[in-house]
VEXDREN-2710 file (C-alpha; in Angstrom, 1 decimal):
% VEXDREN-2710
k/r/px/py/pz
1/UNK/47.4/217.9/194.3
2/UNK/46.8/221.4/195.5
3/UNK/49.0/223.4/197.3
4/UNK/48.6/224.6/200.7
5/UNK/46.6/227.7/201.4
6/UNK/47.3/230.2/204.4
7/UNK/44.3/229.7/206.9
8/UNK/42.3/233.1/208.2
9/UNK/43.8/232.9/211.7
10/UNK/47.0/231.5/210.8
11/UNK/50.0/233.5/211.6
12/UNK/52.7/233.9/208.6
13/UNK/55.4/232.1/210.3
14/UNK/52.6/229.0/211.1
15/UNK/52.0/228.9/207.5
16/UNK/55.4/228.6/206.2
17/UNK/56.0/225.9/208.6
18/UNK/53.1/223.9/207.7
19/UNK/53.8/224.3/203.7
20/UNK/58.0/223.8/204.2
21/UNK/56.5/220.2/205.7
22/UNK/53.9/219.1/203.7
23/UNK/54.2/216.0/202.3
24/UNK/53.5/216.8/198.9
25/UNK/55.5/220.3/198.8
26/UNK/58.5/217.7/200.2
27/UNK/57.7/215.5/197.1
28/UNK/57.5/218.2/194.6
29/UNK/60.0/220.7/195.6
30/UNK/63.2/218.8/197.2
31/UNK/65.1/221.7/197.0
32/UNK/64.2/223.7/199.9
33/UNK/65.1/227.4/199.0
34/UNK/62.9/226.4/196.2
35/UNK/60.0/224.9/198.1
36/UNK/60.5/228.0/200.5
37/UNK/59.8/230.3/197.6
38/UNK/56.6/228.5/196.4
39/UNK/55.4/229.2/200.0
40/UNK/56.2/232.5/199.7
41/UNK/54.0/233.2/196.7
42/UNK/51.1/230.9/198.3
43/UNK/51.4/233.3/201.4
44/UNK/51.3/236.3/199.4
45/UNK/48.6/235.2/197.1
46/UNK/46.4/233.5/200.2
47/UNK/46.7/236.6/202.3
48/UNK/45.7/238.7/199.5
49/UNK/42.5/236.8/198.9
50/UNK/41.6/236.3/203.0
51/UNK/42.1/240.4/202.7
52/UNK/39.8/240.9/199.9
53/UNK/37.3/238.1/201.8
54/UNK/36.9/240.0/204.8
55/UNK/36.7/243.3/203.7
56/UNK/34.9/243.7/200.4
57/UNK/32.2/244.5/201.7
58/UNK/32.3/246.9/204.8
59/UNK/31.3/250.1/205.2
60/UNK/32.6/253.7/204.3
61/UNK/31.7/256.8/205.9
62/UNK/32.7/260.6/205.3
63/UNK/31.2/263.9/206.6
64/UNK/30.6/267.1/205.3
65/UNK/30.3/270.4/206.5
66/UNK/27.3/272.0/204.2
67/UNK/23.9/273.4/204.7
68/UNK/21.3/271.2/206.6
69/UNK/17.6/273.0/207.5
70/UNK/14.8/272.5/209.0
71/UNK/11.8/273.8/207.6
72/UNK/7.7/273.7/208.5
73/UNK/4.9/272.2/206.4
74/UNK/1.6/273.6/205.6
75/UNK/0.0/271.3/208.3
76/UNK/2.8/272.0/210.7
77/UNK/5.1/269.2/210.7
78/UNK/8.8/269.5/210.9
79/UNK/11.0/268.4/208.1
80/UNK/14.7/268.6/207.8
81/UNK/16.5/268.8/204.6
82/UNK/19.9/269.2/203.6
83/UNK/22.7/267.1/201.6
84/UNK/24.6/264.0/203.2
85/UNK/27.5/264.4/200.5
86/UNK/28.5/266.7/197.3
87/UNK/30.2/266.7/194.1
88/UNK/33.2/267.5/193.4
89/UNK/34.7/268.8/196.9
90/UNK/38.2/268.0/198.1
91/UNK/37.9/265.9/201.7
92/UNK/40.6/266.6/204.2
93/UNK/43.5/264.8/204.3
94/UNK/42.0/261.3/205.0
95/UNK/46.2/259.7/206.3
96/UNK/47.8/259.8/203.3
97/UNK/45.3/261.0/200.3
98/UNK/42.3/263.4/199.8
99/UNK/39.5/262.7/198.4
100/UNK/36.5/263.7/195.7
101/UNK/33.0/262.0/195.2
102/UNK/32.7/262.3/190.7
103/UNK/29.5/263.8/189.3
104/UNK/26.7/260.7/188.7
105/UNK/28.4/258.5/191.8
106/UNK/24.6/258.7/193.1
107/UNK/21.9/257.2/191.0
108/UNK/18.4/257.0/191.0
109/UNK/18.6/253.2/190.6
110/UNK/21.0/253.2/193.3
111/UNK/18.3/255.0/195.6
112/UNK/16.0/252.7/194.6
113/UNK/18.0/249.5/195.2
114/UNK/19.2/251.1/199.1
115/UNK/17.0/251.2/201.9
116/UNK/18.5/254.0/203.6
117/UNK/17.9/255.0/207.3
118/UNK/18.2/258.9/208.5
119/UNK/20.1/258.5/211.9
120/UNK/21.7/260.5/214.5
121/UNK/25.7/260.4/214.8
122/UNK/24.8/256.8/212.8
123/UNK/23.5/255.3/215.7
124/UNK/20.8/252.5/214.5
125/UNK/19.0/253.6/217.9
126/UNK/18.8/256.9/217.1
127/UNK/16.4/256.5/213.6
128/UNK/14.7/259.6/212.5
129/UNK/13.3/257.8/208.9
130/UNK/13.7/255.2/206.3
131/UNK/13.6/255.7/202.4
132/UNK/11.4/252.4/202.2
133/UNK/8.4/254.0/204.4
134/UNK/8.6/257.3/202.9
135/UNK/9.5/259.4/206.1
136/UNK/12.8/259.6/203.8
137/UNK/13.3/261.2/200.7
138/UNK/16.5/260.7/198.4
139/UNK/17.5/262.3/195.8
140/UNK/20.7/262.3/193.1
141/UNK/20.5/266.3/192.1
142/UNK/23.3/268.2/190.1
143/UNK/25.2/269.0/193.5
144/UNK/24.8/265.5/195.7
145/UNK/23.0/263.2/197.2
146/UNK/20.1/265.2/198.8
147/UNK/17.8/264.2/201.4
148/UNK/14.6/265.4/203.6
149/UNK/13.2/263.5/206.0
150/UNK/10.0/264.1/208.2
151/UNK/11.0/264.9/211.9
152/UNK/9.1/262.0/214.1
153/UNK/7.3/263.2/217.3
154/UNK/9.6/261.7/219.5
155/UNK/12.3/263.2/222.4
156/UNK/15.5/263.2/220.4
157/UNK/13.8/264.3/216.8
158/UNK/12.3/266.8/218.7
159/UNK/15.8/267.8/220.6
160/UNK/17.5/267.4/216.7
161/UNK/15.1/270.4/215.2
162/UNK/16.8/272.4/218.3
163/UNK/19.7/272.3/218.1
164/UNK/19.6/272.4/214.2
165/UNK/17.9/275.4/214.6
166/UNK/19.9/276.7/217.0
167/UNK/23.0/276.5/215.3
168/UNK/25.0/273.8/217.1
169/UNK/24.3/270.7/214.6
170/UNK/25.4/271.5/211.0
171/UNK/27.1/268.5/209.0
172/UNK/26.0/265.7/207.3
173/UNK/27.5/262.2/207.0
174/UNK/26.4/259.1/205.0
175/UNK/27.4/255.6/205.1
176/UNK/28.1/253.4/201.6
177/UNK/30.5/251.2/199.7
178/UNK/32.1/251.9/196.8
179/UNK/31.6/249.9/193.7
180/UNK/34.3/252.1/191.2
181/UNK/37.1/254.2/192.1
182/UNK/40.3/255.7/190.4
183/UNK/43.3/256.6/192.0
184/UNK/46.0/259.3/190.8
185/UNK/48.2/261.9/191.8
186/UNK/47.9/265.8/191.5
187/UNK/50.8/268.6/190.9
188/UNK/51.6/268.5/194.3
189/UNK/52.1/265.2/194.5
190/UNK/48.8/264.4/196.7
191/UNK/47.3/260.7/196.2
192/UNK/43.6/261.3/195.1
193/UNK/40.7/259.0/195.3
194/UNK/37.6/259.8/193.1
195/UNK/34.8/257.6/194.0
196/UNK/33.2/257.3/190.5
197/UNK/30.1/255.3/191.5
198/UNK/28.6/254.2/194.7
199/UNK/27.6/250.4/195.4
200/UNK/25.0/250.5/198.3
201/UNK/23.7/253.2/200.7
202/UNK/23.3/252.6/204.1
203/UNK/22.2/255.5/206.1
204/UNK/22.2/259.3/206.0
205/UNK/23.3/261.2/209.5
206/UNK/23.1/264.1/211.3
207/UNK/26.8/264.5/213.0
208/UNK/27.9/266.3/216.2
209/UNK/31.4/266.5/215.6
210/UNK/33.5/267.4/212.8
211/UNK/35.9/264.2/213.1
212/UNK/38.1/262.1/211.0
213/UNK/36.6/258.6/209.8
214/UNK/37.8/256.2/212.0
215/UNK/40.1/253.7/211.3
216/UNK/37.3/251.2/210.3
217/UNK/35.6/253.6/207.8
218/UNK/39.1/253.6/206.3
219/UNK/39.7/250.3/205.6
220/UNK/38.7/250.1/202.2
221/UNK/40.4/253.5/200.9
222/UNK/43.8/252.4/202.5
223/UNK/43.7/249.5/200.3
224/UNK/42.8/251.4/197.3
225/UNK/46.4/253.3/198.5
226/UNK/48.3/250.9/199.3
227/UNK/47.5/248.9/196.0
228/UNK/48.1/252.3/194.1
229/UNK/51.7/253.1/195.6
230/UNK/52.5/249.2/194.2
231/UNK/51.6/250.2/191.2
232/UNK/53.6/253.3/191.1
233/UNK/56.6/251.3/192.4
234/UNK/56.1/249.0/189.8
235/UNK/56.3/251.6/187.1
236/UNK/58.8/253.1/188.3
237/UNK/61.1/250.3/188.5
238/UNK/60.2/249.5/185.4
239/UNK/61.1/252.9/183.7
240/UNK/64.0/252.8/185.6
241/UNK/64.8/249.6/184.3
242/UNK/64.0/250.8/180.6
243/UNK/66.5/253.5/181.5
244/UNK/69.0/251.7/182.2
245/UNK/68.6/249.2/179.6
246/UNK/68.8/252.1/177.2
247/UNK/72.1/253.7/179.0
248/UNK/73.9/250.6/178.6
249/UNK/72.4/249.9/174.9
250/UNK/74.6/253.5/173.9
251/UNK/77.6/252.3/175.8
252/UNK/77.6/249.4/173.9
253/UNK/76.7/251.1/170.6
254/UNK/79.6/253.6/171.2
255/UNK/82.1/251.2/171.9
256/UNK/80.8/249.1/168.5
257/UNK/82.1/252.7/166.6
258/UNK/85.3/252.9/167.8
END
């Protein structure tokens, strides 16, 4: 029979309660610092899972501070053109780790497979073009992902060439999730996330404010941490288990020779 599984809105103590009683835990585990340990692991392993569940698959954003233009066509129209994100350039510190987007993370199939929108501040009401139409143009170039978009006659595309022009709107953002990353540690001893490839573009944004990501656009990257400093705990322990093991291997060799 299977054992019991924590449930998504079941607290940890709730779990344990219900596994330390069920009949067939009872059965196979009489002992109950025994059975209380095989619920340990099923909480561990079942929380891990809902984790991975209800997050795989949400949304990252970051913003950059680079060039963004507006420029006129030959017939007049207004297009603005710039770069929602860059190679090789160290984020701020993101709470805890910084942070570099690897040459080739943007594809051409990847464009192709996305249909991107061009917002304002990424608000879905706010849409100034869409990569499927054609009033958005993507492109994976040697320094980013670049993008132009045509501006659309309408009150707040009209108020966005304005202020651009004017000085007052200058970063980029762009919404995605990640399908390869790599964690390691620098000479300073700085955690550092390199986003090696991109899974799935969302949208492209003009940004007011230079701000943080919020907590939600974290989500997946303090995962990626907190699964790396395991692993570095891990290693550690272990070397400093192989240490030891070593130290008293010489004791014993030294008391062998006498």
């Amino acid at each position: 029979m299977p054992l019991p599984k924590p449930q998504q809105y079941e607290t940890d103590a709730e779990f344990i309660e219900r596994c330390m009683t069920d009949e067939i835990m009872v059965e196979d585990f009489e002992d109950e610092k025994q059975r209380l340990a095989v619920c340990n692991v099923q909480l561990e392993e079942g929380n891990r899972n809902i984790w991975n569940k209800k997050y795989d698959n949400i949304m990252e954003k970051r913003i950059f501070n680079i060039e963004t233009r507006t420029e006129e066509t030959e017939d007049g129209k207004k297009i603005i053109i710039g770069h929602a994100s860059v190679y090789g350039k160290r984020s701020e510190n993101l709470g805890g780790f910084y942070e570099f987007i690897e040459s080739g993370a943007f594809t051409p199939e990847l464009i192709e497979n996305s249909d991107v929108r061009a917002l304002i501040n990424h608000d879905q009401n706010l849409i100034l073009g869409r990569s499927t139409s054609g009033t958005l143009r993507l492109n994976a170039d040697e320094k980013g992902l670049r993008y132009e978009f045509d501006v659309p006659d309408t009150s707040y595309g009209k108020d966005l060439v304005v202020s651009m022009e004017r000085g007052d709107i200058t970063q980029s953002s762009f919404a995605f999730t990640v399908e390869e990353d790599d964690w390691t540690t620098d000479d300073d001893g700085n955690n550092i996330r390199t986003i090696k490839k991109i899974n799935r573009l969302y949208d492209v944004s003009a940004v007011t404010y230079p701000a943080y990501p919020d907590a939600n656009d974290l989500i997946i990257a303090q995962r990626g941490l907190a699964t790396y400093k395991d692993k570095i705990k891990q290693e550690d322990e272990q070397d400093d288990l192989v240490k030891r093991s070593l130290v008293s291997l010489k004791i014993e060799l030294a008391k062998r020779k006498k």
